[in-house]
C-alpha positions, 0 to 999 in steps of 0.5 A: 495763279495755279499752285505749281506756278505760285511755287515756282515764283516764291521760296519758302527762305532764303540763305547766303551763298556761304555760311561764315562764322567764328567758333572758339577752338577751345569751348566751341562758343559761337560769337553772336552780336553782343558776346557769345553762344556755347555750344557743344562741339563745331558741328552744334556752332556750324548748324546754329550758323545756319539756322541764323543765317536762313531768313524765311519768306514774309507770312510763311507759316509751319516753318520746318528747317531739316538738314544734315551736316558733313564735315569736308575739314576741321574748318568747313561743313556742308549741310544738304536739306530743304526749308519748307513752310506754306504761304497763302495756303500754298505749301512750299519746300526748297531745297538746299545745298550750303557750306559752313565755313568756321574761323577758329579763334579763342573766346573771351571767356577762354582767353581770360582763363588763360590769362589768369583773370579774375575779379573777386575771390569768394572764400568759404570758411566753416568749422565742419567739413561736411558743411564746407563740401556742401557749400563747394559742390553748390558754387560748382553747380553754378558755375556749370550751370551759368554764362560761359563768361562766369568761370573759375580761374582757380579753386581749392582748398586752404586752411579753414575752409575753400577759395574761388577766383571768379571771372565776375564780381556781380556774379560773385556777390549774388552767388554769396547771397544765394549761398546765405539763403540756403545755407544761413551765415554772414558775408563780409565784402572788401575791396583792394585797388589793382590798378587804373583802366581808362582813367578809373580805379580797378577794384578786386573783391573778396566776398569772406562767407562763414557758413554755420556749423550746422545743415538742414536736417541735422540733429543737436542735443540742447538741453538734453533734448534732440532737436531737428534742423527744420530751416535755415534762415540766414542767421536763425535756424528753425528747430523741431524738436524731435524728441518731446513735444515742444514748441519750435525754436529759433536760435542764432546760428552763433547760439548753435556753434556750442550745441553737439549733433548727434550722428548715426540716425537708426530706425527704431522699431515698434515692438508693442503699442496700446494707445500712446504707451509703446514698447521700442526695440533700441537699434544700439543696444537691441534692448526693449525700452517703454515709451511714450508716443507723442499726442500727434505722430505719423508711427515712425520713430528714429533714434540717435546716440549720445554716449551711453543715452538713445534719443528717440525721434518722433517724426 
């Protein structure tokens, strides 16, 4: 069979004479089988139905699949384009013309928002605020960042720390661990009977996360030494000392709740150096102070203040 005649008898796919689909009027998800797809707007549901809806010629090889959507009405697209591939070494193209026809109803992630529904509430408690605005922009980003069914039904601010409603308790609790893994703490779960569904009992959960007073990163005077917050590590932190040479230590957070941070971080500069023995210029009080370099040092040095004290930081 010549090549014309072999693409006259096969297509490259094959489509529907119509594309149907149901779209959430809120989000845009598209109901797929076993729950639904987000996506960004009606014309995104509309092409990704009939992309799902193509089914392409058995041992069709180098499939490409090009159109362009027009919007007839809010509720139906036509898209014109070809679907192209080759078969037996045979390129093959067809050429298509095909409506997109959307219901519009509401999705179970929206619906549930709309009803309220929620789980398990997850309460950030912290003394620091800075901490607390870590924690709250950490569960935000995972809630924009997972399934459209893990939602917020409500959030905000309360006395001592920040409360979430959450759509999933599963979901819930793994987002407290990962929170206890970054940023160290402990969670305490509990449970409180709402109801009966299908003869069982319907549990709401409250994950109670208190987070430490202190970030990665941060600089504490203990002992009258400035250390560095190198870790955290659920309920130790890892300190480098960054003011003397000295062993790391590891503290339970409990044990770092008394300790002060120190605030402003400033550049010192090195005004004169021969070997370890340097001159510094302190950034608070613009004098020169002698000092001496640590044995193992990069030749950078910060400083910090503390009343009427300076600490310099060998990092």
């Amino acid at each position: 069979m010549c090549h014309a005649c072999f693409s006259t008898a096969h297509s490259s796919a094959e489509f529907p004479q119509a594309v149907q689909a149901i779209c959430c009027r809120h989000c845009s998800a598209r109901e797929v089988p076993g729950g639904w797809e987000l996506h960004d707007s009606p014309a995104d549901a509309a092409g990704a139905a009939l992309r799902g809806a193509l089914t392409w010629a058995d041992g069709l090889t180098g499939n490409q699949l090009d159109f362009e959507l027009r919007e007839l009405d809010p509720h139906r697209f036509r898209a014109d384009g070809s679907a192209s591939g080759s078969l037996d070494g045979v390129a093959l193209e067809q050429r298509f013309e095909r409506d997109i026809l959307l219901e519009f109803r509401a999705c179970t992630s929206c619906s549930r928002q709309a009803g309220g529904y929620y789980e398990a509430t997850l309460q950030l408690r912290t003394p620091r605020e800075a901490v607390l605005k870590a924690a709250v922009a950490r569960v935000n980003a995972a809630l924009e960042e997972g399934a459209p069914q893990f939602f917020a039904t409500e959030d905000g601010p309360v006395r001592g720390g920040y409360d979430f409603q959450l759509s999933s308790t599963d979901r819930a609790r793994a987002l407290s661990r990962a929170l206890l893994l970054v940023m160290g703490g402990e969670v305490k779960e509990t449970s409180s009977l709402v109801g009966r569904r299908e003869g069982r009992d319907v549990l709401r959960h409250t994950f109670g996360v208190r987070l430490p007073p202190v970030l990665a990163d941060d600089v504490v005077l203990h002992d009258g030494t400035a250390w560095r917050v190198a870790a955290i590590e659920r309920r130790r932190a890892r300190l480098r000392c960054a003011s003397e040479s000295r062993p790391d230590w590891k503290p339970k957070l409990s044990e770092l709740e008394a300790a002060r941070r120190l605030g402003e971080e400033r550049e010192a500069q090195v005004v004169s150096r021969r070997g370890r023995e340097l001159q510094l210029l302190d950034p608070f009080t613009l004098r020169t102070v002698e000092a001496r370099a640590p044995a193992v040092w990069d030749g950078s040095v910060g400083a910090v203040r503390d009343g009427g004290d300076t600490f310099f930081l060998w990092e």
